[in-house]
C-alpha positions as CSV (number, residue, x, y, z in Angstrom):
1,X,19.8,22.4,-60.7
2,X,16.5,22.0,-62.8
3,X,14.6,25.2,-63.5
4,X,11.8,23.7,-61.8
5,X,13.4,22.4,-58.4
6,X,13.5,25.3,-55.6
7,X,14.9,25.8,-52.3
8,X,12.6,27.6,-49.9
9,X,13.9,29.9,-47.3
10,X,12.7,30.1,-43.6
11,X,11.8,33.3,-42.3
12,X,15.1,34.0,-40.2
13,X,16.5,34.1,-44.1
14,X,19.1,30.5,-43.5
15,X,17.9,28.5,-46.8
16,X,16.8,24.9,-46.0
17,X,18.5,22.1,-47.8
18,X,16.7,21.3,-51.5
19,X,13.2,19.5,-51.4
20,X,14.7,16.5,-52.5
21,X,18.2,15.2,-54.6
22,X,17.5,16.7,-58.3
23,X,17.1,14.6,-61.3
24,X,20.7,13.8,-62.6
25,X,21.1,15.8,-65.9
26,X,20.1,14.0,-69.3
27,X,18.2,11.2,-67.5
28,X,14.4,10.5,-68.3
29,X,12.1,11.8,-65.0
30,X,11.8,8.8,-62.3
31,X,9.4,6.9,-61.6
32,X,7.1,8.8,-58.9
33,X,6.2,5.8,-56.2
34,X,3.3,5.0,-54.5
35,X,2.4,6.6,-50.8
36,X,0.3,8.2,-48.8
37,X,-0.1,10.2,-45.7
38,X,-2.4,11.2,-43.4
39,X,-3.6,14.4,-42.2
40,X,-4.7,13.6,-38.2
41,X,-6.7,17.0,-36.9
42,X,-7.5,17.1,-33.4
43,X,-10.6,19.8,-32.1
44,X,-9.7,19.7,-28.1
45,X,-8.7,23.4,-28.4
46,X,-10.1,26.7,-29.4
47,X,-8.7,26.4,-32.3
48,X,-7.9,23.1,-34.6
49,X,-5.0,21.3,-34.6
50,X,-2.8,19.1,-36.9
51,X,-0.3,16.0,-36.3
52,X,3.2,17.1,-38.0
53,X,6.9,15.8,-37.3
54,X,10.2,17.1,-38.2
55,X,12.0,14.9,-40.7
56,X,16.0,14.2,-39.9
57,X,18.1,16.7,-41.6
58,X,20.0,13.2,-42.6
59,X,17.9,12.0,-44.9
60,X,17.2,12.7,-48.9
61,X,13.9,13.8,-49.1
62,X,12.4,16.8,-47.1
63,X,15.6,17.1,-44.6
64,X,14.4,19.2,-41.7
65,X,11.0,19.9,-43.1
66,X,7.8,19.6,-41.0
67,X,5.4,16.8,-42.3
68,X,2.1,14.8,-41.7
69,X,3.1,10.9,-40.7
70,X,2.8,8.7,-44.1
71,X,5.0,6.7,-46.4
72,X,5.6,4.4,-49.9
73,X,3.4,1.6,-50.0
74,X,5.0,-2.1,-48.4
75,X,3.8,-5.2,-49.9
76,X,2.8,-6.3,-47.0
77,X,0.2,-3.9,-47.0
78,X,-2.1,-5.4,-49.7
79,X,-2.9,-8.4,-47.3
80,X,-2.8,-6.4,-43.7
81,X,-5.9,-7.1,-41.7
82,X,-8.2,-4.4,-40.4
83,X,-11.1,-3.9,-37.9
84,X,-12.9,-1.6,-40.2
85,X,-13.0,-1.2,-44.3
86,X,-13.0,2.3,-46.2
87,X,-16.5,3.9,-45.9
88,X,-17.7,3.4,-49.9
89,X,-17.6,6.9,-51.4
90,X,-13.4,6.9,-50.2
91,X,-12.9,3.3,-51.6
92,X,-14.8,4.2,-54.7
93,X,-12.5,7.3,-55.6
94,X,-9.8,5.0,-55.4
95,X,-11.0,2.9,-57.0
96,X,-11.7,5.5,-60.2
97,X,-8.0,6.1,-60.4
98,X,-6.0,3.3,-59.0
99,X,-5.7,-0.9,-59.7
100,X,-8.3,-2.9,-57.9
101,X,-7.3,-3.1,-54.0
102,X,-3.8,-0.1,-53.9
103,X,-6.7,1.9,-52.7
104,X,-7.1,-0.1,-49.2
105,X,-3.1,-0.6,-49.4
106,X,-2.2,3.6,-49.8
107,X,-5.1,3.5,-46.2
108,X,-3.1,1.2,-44.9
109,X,0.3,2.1,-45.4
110,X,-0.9,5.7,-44.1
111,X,-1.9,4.3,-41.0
112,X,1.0,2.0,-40.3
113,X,3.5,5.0,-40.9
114,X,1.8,7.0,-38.2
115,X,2.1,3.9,-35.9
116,X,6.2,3.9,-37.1
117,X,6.8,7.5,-37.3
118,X,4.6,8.9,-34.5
119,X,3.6,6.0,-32.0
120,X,-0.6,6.4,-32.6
121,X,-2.6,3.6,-33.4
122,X,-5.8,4.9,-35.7
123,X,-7.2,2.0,-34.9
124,X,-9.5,-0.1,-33.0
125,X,-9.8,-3.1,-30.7
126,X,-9.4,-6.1,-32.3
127,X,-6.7,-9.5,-32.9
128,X,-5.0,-10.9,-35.9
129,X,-1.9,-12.9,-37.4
130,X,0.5,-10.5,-39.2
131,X,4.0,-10.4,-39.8
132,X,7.0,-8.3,-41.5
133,X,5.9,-4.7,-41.0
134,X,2.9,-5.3,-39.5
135,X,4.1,-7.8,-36.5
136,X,4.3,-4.9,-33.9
137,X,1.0,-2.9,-34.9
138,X,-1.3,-5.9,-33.9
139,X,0.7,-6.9,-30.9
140,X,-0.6,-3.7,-29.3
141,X,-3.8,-5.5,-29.5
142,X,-5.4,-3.2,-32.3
143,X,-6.4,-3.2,-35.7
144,X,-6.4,-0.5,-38.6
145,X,-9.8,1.8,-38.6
146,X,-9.7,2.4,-42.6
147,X,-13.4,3.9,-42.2
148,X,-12.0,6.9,-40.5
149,X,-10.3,8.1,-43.3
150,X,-10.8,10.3,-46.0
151,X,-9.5,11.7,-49.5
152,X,-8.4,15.4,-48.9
153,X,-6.4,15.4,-52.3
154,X,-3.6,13.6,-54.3
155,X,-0.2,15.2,-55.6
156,X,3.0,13.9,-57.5
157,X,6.7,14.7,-56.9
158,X,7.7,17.0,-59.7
159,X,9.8,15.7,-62.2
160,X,13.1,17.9,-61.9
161,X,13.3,15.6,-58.6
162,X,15.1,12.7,-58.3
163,X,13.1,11.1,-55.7
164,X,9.6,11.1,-56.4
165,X,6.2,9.9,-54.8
166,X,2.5,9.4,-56.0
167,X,0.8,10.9,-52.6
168,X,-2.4,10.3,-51.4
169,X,-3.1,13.2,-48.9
170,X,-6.1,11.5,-46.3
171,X,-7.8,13.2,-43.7
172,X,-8.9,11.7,-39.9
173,X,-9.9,12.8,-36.3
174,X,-8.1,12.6,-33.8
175,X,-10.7,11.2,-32.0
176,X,-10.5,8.3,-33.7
177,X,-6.8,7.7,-32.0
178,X,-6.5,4.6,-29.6
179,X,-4.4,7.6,-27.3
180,X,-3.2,10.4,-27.4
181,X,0.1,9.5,-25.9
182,X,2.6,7.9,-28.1
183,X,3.3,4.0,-27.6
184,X,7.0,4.0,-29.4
185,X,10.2,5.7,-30.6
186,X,8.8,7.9,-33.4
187,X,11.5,6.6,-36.1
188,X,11.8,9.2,-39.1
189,X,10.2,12.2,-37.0
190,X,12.9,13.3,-34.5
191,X,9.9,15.6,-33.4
192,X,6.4,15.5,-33.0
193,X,3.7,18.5,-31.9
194,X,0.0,18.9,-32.5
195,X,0.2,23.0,-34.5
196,X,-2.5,25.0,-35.4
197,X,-2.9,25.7,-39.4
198,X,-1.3,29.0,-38.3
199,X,1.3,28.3,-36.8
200,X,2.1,25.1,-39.1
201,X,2.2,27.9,-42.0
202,X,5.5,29.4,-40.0
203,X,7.2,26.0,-39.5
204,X,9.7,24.9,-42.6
205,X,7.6,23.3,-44.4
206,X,7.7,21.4,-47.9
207,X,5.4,23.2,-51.1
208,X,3.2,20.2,-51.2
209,X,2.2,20.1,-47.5
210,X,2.2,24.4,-47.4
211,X,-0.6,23.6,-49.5
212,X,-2.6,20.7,-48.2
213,X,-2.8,22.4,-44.8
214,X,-4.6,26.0,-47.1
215,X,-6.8,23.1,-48.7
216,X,-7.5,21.5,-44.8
217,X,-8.5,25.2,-43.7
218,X,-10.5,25.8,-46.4
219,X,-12.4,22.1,-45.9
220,X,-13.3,23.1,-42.7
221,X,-15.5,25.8,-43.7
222,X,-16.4,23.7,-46.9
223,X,-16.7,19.9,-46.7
224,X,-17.7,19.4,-50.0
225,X,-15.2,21.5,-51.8
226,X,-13.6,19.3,-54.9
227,X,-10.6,17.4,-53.8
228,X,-7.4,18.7,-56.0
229,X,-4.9,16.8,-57.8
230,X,-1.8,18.2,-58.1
231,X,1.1,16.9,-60.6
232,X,3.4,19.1,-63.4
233,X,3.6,18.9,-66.9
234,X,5.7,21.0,-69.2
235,X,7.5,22.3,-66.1
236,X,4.1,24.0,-64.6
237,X,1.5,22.8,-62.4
238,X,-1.7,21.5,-63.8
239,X,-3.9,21.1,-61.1
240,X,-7.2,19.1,-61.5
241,X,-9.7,17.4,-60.0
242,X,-9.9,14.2,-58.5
């Protein structure tokens, strides 16, 4: 295994299956893909409170780790409709680092993975012709609400992985759900639960989402904090700024 690839350990000491498959020896790194994911905080409570599923142990990438609802980009999301566009400070930051409209498609995808993973529509009221992936979101009768969501931060796979994503972390209220009952099979997550940032910190959790849910705390008490961008080089992180 790579220096750089880790297992992490729960607390009742039983280590958790690797991250993700590890690069195969003597290859170049692999292309990281483009995805995104959304971070959907509810504030019904005392204290606030985070949308997170349990992966399938079956699968490659993150096996039985706790995650937000997200995904890789489809094609089909560069020409999904939508009731509302991103507010203009979020499509400009995409816009500063990615090709002309994969801004509005990351938003997109985000929001038809929670639809697929977690049965919520962040959405709003409203009809349209789409088909492929998108065929069952707008039979519900909804559209995708892109000016709910925000850039909390953006973070790349390291490169001993063999699977590896370009992830946009966003950021949205729950409020802005259609329900807060689920509306289908949630696919991926074999488990879904709204968790405190505490609590969430106990759960098995990936590195990368350990630390967007410390960055979501600290935007709480800080809005305008500088939104990270995480990514390795030389086998260490180099965090910047986005």
């Amino acid at each position: 295994m790579p220096k750089d690839a880790t297992v992490t350990v729960p607390p009742d000491g039983a280590p958790h299956k690797p991250e993700g498959p590890p690069r195969v020896p003597g290859q170049r790194a692999v292309r990281p893909k483009n995805a995104a994911t959304v971070m959907i905080v509810r504030r019904d409570a005392k204290k606030p409170r985070v949308l997170m599923g349990r992966r399938h142990g079956g699968h490659s990438f993150m096996p039985d780790r706790w995650v937000f609802p997200g995904g890789r980009i489809d094609r089909a999301d560069y020409r999904a409709p939508f009731a509302t566009d991103l507010r203009p400070e979020v499509g400009g930051l995409f816009d500063r680092h990615l090709p002309a409209g994969r801004g509005r498609a990351l938003a997109l995808a985000a929001i038809r993975e929670t639809w697929e993973e977690a049965g919520l529509l962040l959405a709003k009221p409203g009809q349209a012709r789409a088909g492929g992936v998108w065929k069952d979101f707008v039979a519900q009768g909804f559209l995708p609400d892109l000016e709910a969501l925000d850039v909390i931060a953006r973070a790349i796979t390291p490169p001993a992985v063999g699977k590896r994503f370009d992830t946009w972390f966003l950021l949205a209220d729950a409020e802005r759900l259609t329900s807060f009952e689920r509306q289908a099979d949630c696919g991926e997550l074999d488990q879904i639960d709204w968790v405190d940032f505490d609590d969430a910190m106990s759960l098995p959790l990936p590195s990368v989402t350990r630390m967007m849910i410390k960055e979501a705390a600290e935007r709480t008490k800080d809005p305008s904090r500088p939104k990270p961008f995480f990514r390795f080089k030389d086998r260490a992180m180099r965090p910047g700024v986005l």
